[in-house]
N, C-alpha and C positions, 0 to 999 in steps of 0.2 A: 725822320724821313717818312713823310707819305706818298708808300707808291700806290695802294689799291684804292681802285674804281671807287667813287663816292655812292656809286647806285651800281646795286646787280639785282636783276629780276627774277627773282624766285617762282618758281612755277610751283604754286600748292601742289596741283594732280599730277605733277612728274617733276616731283622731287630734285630726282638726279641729272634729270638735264638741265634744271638750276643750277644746280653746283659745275657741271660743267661749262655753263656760260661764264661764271665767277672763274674760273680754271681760266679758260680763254682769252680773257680780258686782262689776266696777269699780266702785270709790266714785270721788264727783269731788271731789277737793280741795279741801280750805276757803282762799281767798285770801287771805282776813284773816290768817290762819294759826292753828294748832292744830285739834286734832279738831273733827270733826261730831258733834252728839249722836247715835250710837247709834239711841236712840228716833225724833229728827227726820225725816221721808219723805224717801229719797235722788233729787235728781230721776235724768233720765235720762244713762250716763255721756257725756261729751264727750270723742272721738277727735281732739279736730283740735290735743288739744294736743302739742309736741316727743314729750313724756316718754311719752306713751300711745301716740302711735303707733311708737315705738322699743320698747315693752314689746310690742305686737301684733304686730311683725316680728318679734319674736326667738322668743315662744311660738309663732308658725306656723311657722317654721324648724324649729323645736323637736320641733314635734309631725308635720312633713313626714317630719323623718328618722327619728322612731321609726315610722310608717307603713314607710318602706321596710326598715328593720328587721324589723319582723313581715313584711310582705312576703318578704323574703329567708330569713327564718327556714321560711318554710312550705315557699320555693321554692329551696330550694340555687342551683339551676342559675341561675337568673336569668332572664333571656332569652340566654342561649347554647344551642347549637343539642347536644340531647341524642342525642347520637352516641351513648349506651350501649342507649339504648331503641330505636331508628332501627333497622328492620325491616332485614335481612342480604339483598342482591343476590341475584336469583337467579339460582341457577349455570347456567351457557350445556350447554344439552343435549348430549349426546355423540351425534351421528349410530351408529345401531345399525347394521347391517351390510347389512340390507333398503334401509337411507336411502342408504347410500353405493355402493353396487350401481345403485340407480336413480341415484343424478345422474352413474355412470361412462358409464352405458347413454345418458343426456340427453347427455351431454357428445360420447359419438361420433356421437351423431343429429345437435346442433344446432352440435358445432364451438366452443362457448363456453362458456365459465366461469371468465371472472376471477373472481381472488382468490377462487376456492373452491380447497375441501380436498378435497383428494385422494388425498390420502396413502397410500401402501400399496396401490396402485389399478392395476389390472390392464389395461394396454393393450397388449400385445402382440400385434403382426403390425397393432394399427389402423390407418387411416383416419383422420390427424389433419392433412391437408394447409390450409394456409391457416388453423388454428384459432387462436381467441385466449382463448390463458390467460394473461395478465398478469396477473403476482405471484400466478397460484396455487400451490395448495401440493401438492407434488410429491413429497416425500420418499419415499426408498424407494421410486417406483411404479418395475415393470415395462413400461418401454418397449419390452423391444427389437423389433429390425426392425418398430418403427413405423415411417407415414410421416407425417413432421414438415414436408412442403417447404412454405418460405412462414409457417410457426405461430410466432406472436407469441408468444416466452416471454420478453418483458421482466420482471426482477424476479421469477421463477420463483423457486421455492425446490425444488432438484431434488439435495437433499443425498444421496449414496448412490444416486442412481434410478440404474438400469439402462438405458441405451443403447446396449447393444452391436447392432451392424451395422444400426441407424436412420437413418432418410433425414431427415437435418438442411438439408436445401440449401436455400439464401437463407433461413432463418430465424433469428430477431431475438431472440437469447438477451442483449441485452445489460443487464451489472447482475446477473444471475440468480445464486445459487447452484448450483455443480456439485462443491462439494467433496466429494471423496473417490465421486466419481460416477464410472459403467464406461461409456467412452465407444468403447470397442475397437473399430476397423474401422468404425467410424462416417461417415457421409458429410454434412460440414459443408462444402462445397466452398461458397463464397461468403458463408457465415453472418456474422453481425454478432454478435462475441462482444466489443463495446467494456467496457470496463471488468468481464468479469465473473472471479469466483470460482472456479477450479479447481485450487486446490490440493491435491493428492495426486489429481487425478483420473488413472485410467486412460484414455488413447488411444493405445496401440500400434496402430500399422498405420491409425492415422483420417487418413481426407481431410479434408484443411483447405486446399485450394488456392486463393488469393483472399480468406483469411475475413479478417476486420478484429481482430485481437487486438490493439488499442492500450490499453495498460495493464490490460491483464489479469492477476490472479496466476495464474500457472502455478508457483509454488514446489514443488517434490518432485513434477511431475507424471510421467507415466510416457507419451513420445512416441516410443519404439522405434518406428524403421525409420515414423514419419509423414507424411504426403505435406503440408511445408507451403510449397510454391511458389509465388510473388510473392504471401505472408500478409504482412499487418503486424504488426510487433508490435513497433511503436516504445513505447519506455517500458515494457517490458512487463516484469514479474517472473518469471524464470526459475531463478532460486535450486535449486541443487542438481538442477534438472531432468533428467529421461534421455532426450538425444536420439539415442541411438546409431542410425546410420545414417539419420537425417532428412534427406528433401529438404529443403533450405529455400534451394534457389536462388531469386536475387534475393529472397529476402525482404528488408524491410526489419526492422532490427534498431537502429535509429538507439536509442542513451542506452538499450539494456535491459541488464536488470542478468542476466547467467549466471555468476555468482561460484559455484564449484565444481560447474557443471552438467557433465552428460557429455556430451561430443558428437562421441565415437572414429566415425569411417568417416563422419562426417557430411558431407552435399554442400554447402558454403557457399560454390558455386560466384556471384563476383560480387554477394554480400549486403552489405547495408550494414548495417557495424557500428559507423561514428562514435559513437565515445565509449562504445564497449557498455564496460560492467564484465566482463573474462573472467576476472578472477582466480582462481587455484587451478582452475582449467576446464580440464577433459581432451581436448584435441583431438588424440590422437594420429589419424595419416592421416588425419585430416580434406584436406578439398579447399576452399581457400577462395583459390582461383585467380580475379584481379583485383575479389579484395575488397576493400571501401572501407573501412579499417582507419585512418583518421586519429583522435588521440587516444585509440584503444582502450587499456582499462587489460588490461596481462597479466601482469599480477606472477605470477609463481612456474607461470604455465602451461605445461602439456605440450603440446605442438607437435612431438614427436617422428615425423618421418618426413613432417610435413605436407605440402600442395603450397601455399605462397602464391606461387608466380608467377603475376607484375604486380600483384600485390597490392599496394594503398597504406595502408603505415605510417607516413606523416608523424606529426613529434610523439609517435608509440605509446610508452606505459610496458611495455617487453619486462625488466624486471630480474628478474635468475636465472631467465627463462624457460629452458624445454628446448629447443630446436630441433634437439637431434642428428639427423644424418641428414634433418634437412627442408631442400624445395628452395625456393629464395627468387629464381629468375634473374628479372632484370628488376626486379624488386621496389622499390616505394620508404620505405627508412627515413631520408628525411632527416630529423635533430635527432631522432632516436628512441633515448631514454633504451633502451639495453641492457647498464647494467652488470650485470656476473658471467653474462651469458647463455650458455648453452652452445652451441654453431655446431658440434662437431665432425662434421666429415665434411658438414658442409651443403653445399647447392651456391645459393653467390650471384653466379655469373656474370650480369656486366654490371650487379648491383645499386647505387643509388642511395646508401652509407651516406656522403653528405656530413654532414658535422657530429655524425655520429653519437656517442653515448657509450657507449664499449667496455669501460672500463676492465673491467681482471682479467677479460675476456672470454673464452670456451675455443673457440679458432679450429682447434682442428687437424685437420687433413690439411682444411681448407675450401675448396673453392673459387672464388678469388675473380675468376676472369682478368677483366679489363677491366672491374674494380667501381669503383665514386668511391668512394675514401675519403678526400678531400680536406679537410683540416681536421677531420677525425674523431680522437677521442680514446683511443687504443690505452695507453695505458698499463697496463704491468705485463701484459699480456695474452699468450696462448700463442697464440702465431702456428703452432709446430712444425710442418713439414710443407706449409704451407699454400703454392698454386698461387697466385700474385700477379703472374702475367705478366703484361706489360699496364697493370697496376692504376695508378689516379693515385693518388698517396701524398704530395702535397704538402700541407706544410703539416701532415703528419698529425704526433699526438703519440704517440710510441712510446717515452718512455723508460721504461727497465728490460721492456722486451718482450723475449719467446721470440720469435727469428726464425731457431732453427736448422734446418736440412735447409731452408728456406723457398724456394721458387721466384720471386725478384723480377727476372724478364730481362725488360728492354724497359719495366719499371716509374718511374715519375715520381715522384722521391722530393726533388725541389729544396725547400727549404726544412721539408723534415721535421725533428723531432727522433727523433734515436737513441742520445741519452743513453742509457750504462747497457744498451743493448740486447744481445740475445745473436744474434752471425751467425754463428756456427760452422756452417761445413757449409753455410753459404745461399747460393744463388746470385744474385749483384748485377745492376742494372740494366746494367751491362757483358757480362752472360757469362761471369764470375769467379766460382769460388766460392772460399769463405772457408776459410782450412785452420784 
């Protein structure tokens, strides 16, 4: 049986009064069954039966999604957010030279201006004592012989500024950028420089006495001849640094890294370097006289001519260090890894090297009267020449060592080994020498 209309006109732009004209036009089915006359008046249709109301669902479905159809057709985008037409930010004013002239002028009047820009900014010889510029922007500006004492520069950005001979004292630079900043003859005597940024900066000749450099970079920095006396600068990055002639008595130097820094004629008079990294580090005469050198790494360091008397190397990594000519009396390197280090002509009278590790070590003409080297591991090592009156040698392992011309009268050698060694020419703990 077909009752529905052979044509209903759908309206694209209104959908639903489409489907309500198909509604409308519904014949209601003959129950007896077969067709309605045509001509006979239809009454009005009936929706409550299964079949019409699954025919109404489906033509308003029908006619829903051709609605959003056209809808989408007019409107591409949809309801997504039209980022192409969305008016362009507008761009942040660039301060003319008039503008930044007045807030340099404001800034020495009123002493403030965080995180303003300042860049390029002419303060020299000012009046900046007690100011707060946190995290302003500082780059390039001409500081010098400012006076800074007291001025909040947390977070500073002071890349390249100019500092030279500026009164930094008790000021709060910590965090700040200083890289590649000229910090010359500067006076930071108490400043809080905690964790900040100066790498490649220039401070030759700057007072730093007291300042708190706890993990600071200072990698590649430039500290010729710096005053930094009881500074901290535990953890601190020193890397390639130049501290030629630096005070830095009693500094604290605790775990920093100075792996290939220089530090020839430097005062490390009594610093503490526990576990510093000195590797490849230049300390010829250096003075690190009863420095606290436990676990310090000194692989392959020059120490040529140094002074560490009483200086404490427990535990120290000294392999193939230099120590020619450097004097070590008193000195403690017990269990202090020193293979292939060079000793010659050192002086370690009275020195501590119980348990030491010598092996292939360059001991000649060293040294040693009344050293402990008891239980110390001398093997293969060149003794030649070397003063060992005295010395206690038990227990020590010397086989295949150079002990010729060697001075050992009055020396304690009970339970040594002297496998393989060479005593030609040496003089025994008897008073004998060996033809």
């Amino acid at each position: 049986m077909n009752w529905l209309p052979k044509k209903a006109a759908l309206n694209s732009k209104f959908p639903i009064k489409g489907v309500a004209a198909i509604a409308k036009n519904l014949p209601v089915p003959n129950p007896t069954g077969g067709d309605r006359d045509p001509e006979t008046p239809q009454p009005s249709p009936n929706f409550t039966t299964p079949l019409a109301i699954a025919i109404v669902a489906s033509l308003t479905l029908f006619g829903i999604l051709l609605g959003v159809a056209a809808i989408m057709k007019n409107n591409p985008l949809g309801d997504r957010t039209q980022t192409e037409s969305a008016p362009a930010p507008a761009a942040v004013p660039v301060p003319t030279a008039l503008q930044k002239q007045k807030l340099q002028q404001k800034t020495l009047e009123t002493r403030q201006c965080p995180e303003c820009d300042l860049s390029n900014s002419n303060f020299k010889q000012g009046n900046l004592a007690g100011a707060y510029l946190w995290k302003a922007n500082l780059k390039n500006a001409d500081l010098r012989q400012s006076y800074l004492k007291n001025a909040d520069l947390r977070g500073a950005n002071l890349i390249e500024a100019d500092l030279g001979n500026a009164i930094l004292e008790q000021s709060n630079l910590g965090y700040a950028n200083l890289f590649q900043a000229r910090l010359g003859k500067a006076n930071l005597t108490g400043a809080n420089l905690w964790h900040t940024n100066l790498r490649e900066a220039h401070l030759a000749y700057a007072q730093l006495e007291g300042a708190d450099l706890r993990g600071t970079h200072l990698g590649k920095a430039d500290l010729a001849s710096a005053q930094l006396r009881d500074v901290n600068l535990g953890r601190a990055e020193l890397q390639g640094a130049n501290l030629v002639f630096a005070d830095l008595r009693n500094a604290n130097l605790k775990q920093a890294n100075l792996e290939k820094a220089n530090l020839q004629d430097a005062n490390l008079e009594n610093a503490n370097l526990q576990q510093a990294n000195l590797g490849d580090a230049s300390l010829e005469r250096a003075d690190l006289g009863d420095a606290d050198l436990q676990e310090a790494k000194l692989w392959v360091t020059r120490l040529n001519e140094a002074n560490l008397d009483g200086a404490n190397l427990q535990k120290a990594t000294l392999g193939y260090a230099n120590l020619e000519g450097a004097s070590l009396r008193e000195a403690d390197l017990t269990d202090a890894v020193m293979e292939g280090v060079n000793l010659e002509n050192a002086d370690l009278k009275e020195a501590d090297l119980e348990g030491a590790k010598l092996q292939r070590s360059r001991l000649l003409g060293a040294y040693l009267e009344k050293a402990d080297l008891e239980g110390a591991n001398l093997e293969q090592a060149d003794l030649r020449g070397a003063f060992l009156k005295n010395a206690d040698l038990r227990n020590a392992y010397l086989q295949g060592a150079n002990l010729r011309g060697a001075n050992l009268r009055g020396a304690k050698i009970k339970g040594a080994n002297l496998r393989d060694a060479d005593l030609k020419g040496a003089t025994l703990p008897n008073g004998k020498t060996v033809d």
